[in-house]
N, C-alpha and C positions, 0 to 999 in steps of 0.2 A: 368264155361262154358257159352256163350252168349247165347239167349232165339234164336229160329226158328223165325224171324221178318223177314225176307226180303224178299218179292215174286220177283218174275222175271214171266211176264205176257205177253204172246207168243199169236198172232193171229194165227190160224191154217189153211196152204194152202192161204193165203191173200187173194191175187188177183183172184184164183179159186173159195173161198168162196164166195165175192163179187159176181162174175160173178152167182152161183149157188141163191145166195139170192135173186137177181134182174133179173132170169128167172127161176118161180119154173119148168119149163120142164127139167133143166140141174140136178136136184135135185136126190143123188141117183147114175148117171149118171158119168163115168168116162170122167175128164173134162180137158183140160190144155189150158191156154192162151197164144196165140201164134202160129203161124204157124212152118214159118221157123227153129226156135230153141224156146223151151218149156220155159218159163217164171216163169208159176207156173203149179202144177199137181194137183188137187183133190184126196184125200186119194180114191178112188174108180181107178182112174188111177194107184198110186202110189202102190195098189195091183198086177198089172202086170209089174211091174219094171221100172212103165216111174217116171223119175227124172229131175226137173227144170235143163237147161242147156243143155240139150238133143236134138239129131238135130230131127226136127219134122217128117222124115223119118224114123229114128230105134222107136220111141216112135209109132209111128203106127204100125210096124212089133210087136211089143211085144201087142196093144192092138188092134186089127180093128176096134173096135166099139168106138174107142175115138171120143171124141168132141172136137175140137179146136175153141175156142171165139179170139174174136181181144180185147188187153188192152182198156181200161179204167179207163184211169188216172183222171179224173175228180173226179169220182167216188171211184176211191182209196184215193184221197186226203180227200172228203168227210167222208168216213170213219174212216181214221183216224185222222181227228180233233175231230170225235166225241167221239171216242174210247179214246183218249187223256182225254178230257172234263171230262169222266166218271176218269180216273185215277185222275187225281187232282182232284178231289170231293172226293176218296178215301183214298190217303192217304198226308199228305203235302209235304215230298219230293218225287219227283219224280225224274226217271233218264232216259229218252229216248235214246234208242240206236237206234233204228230206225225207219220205218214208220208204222212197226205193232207189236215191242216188248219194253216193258221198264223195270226197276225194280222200286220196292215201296218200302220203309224203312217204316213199320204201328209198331214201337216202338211205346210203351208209349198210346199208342188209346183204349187199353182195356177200360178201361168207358166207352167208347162215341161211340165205333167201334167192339166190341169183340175182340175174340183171333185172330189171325192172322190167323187163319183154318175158324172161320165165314166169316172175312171180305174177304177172297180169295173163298169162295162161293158166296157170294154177289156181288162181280166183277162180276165173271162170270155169276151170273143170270142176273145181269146189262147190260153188254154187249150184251146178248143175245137177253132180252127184247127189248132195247132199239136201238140196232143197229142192230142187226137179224144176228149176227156173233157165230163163235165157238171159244170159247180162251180157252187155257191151261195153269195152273199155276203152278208153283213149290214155296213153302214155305222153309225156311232154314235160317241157321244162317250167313250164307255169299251168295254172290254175286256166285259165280263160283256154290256152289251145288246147289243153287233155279235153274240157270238156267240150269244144268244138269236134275232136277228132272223135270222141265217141260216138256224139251225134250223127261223125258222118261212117263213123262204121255200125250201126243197126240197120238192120237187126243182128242180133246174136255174133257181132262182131268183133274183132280189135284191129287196132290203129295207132301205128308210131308216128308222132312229129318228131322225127332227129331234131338235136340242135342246128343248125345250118339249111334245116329244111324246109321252115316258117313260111317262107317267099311261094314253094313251089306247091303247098298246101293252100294259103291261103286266098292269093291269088284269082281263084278260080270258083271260088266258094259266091254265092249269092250272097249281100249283103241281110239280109236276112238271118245267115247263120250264124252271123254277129253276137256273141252273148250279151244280152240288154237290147239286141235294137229288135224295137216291135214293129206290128205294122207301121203305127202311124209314123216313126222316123223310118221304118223303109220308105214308105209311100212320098214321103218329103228326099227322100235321096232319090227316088227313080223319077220324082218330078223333075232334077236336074239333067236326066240322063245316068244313073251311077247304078247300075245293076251289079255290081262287079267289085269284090273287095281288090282286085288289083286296080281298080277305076279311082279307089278314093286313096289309093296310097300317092298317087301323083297329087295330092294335092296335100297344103300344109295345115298346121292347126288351124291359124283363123279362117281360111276358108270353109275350114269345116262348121266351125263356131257359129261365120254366118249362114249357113244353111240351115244346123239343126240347134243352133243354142252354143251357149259359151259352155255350160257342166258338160252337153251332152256332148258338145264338140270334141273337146277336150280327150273324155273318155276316149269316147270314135278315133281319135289319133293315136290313143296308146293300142289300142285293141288290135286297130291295122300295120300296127308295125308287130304286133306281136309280142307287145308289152304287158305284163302284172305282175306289180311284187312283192303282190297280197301273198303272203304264206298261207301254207294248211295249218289252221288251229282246231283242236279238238275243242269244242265250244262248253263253257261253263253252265249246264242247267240251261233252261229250254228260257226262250225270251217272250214266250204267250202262250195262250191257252187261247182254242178255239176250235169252232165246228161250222159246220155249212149245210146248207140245204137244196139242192137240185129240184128247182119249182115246176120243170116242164114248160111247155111252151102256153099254152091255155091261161085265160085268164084268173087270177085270184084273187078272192072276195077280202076284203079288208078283216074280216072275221080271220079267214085263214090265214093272211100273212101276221096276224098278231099273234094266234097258237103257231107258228111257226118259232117268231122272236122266243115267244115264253119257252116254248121245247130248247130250244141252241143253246139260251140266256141259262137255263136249269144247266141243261147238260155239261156246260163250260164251265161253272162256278159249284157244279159237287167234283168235278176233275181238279179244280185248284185246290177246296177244302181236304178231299185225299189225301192230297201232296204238300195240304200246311202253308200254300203260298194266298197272298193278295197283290191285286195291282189296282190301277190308280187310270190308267187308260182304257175306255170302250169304243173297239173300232168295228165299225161294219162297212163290211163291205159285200158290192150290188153287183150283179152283172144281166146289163138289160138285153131285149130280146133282138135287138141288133148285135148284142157278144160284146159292145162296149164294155169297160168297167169302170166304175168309181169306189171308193175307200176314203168314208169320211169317220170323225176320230171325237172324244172329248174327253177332256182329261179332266178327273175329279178331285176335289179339297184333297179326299184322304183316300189311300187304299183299301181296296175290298173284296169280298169272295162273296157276296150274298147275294140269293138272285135276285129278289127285285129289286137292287139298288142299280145293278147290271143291267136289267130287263129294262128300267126306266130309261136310262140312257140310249139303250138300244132303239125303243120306242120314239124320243126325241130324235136322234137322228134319222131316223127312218122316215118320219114325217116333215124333216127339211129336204131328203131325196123325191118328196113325193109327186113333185108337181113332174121331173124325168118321167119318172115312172108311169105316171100314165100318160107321158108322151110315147114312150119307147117301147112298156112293158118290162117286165121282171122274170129271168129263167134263175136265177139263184141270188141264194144272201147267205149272207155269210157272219157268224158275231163271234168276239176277240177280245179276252182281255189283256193287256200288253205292259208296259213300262211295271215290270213286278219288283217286289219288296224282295230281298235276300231271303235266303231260305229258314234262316236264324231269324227274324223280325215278328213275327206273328202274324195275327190275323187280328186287322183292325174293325174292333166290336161295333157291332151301331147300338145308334139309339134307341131305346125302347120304343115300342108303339103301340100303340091301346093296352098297356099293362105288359107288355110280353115282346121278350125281344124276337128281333126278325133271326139274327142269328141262327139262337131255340130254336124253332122252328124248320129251319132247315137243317140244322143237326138232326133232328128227331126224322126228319124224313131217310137223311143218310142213313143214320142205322135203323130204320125200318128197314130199306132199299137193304144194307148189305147184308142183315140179318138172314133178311124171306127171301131176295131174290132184286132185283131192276126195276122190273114190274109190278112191284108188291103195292105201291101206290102210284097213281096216275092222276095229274089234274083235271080238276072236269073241262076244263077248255080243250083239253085232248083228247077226251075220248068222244066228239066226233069226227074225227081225222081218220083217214085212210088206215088199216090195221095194217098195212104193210109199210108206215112210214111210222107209227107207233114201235110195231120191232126193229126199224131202224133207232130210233132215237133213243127206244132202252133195251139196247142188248145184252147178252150176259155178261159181255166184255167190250166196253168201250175201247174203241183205238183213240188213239191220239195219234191226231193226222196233224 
């Protein structure tokens, strides 16, 4: 049986901790970022039932004394390049999943590092000293139960799966905490009666198969016994470019959700030009005011970084979502460009248009923008928009979320 190596290393509440670190008055204080729709909740909030995603009206009815901060992405980026910083100093491969979780493979470091229970204290007192954050760790012999057990030690905790331990962990855990299973296969498992990950280990794969699908089945069997032999890979160069938008719950006018696409469409395709990449796929993705999601996708002839070829697509898809949409409503969208060219391939040129390439054009904007400042030009389709979603969309320092 393989040794407990792998943490899976969880910032807790991010963007609320953040916000609490950098005003000790918020400290304590139940907290969430965001007005319109909840962002992030501070465990102090999250004791009266407000949950990220939440329209920022029922999250006040559940707590009054809430505090709502506006993001700071600057400030989120900052922390976690440092939080990053600290993980590669702890262990050599790293695996970032996102902008405040990763896993660590500390195989083999005993000499130099202790057991893998020291060196997952030592993060976390690291972290804390050093970046003034709360992280939660989970230790374990695979990938799926580290980051089960960290989940189930937040806040500001840690959590060992011994090897031989799996059964007396898992067991008792809500189907739910399941890595991959969302509502809607919780909701098809508790329709059987199966609340309970020791509920569904009595039963064999195809059983499972036929309740939630043959893929998801499948998965569902390995997860319950305590199976993945996924390794931590430190990942090659990022696999998209994208940004998002948190619309609130109120309705918006067709005007607005178009300066919305154009602001993302922009902001995502001068971040690939930056970095010299193009890609070939535009995904957006919706989430209506029910919190459902969809993610629908189009893959183009040829690679590209230019905004309106991007923005078009965006547009296109957005208009086959639409008849949802005003069934259900729209709290956020989200636009992506995916399936990217190597870093070495270039940037594939377009076509000219009325004389003048589209490229041009957005090059001249970029170095205007890096010359003067982000702000230095602004579309006029923007500037009737909220001025405090304007300094969202061109701040001094973009994150890449």
């Amino acid at each position: 049986m393989s040794e407990a190596t792998i943490l899976h290393a969880d910032l807790d509440a991010f963007f609320a901790s953040v916000a609490q670190r950098d005003d000790p008055t918020l400290r304590g204080k139940p907290v969430v970022v965001g007005g319109g729709v909840v962002l992030a909740a501070s465990y102090e909030a999250r004791a009266y039932g407000v949950r990220s995603a939440m329209g920022g009206r029922v999250a006040r009815r559940l707590c009054p004394r809430l505090i709502a901060v506006s993001p700071d992405f600057t400030a989120y980026v900052e922390a976690s390049r440092a939080v990053a910083a600290i993980f590669d100093e702890t262990a050599p491969l790293v695996e970032r999943l996102s902008i405040d979780e990763a896993f660590l493979d500390v195989r083999g470091l005993e000499r130099i590092g202790g057991t893998p229970v020291e060196i997952a204290r030592r993060l976390r007192r690291e972290v804390r000293e050093r970046v003034g954050l709360p992280i939660s760790i989970g230790v374990a012999r695979n990938k799926s139960l580290a980051k089960m057990a960290s989940a189930a030690a937040k806040p500001d905790g840690l959590l060992v799966v011994p090897p031989g331990g799996e059964r007396a962990f898992l067991d008792p855990l809500p189907v739910e905490a399941l890595w991959g299973v969302g509502p809607a296969t919780a909701a098809r498992l508790r329709e059987w009666g199966l609340a309970r990950v020791g509920q569904l280990v009595r039963l064999d794969r195809r059983a499972l198969q036929a309740i939630v699908g043959r893929a998801a089945g499948a998965h569902l069997h390995a997860l319950v016994h305590g199976r993945d032999p996924r390794p931590v890979r430190a990942r090659e160069g990022r696999g998209s470019f994208g940004s998002q938008s948190a619309l609130g719950t109120r309705p918006k006018s067709p005007e607005a959700i178009d300066a919305t696409l154009l602001a993302l469409a922009e902001r995502v395709t001068r971040r690939m030009r930056a970095k010299g990449r193009a890609g070939r796929t535009v995904v957006l993705r919706l989430r209506f005011g029910d919190f459902a999601r969809a993610t629908r996708s189009r893959t183009l002839p040829r690679s590209t970084a230019t905004t309106r070829t991007v923005l078009e697509a965006a547009r296109g898809l957005y208009a086959q979502a639409r008849p949802t949409i005003e069934r259900r409503g729209l709290t956020l969208i989200a636009v992506a460009v995916a399936n990217l060219d190597p870093r070495d391939a270039g940037v594939q040129l377009e076509l000219p248009l009325d004389g003048a390439s589209v490229d041009a054009l957005d090059a001249v904007v970029d170095e205007v923008r890096d010359r003067i400042g982000p702000k230095a030009l602004t579309r006029a389709t923007l500037l009737h928009r909220d001025a405090r979603l304007a300094a969202w969309l061109f701040p001094d320092e973009e994150p890449e979320l």
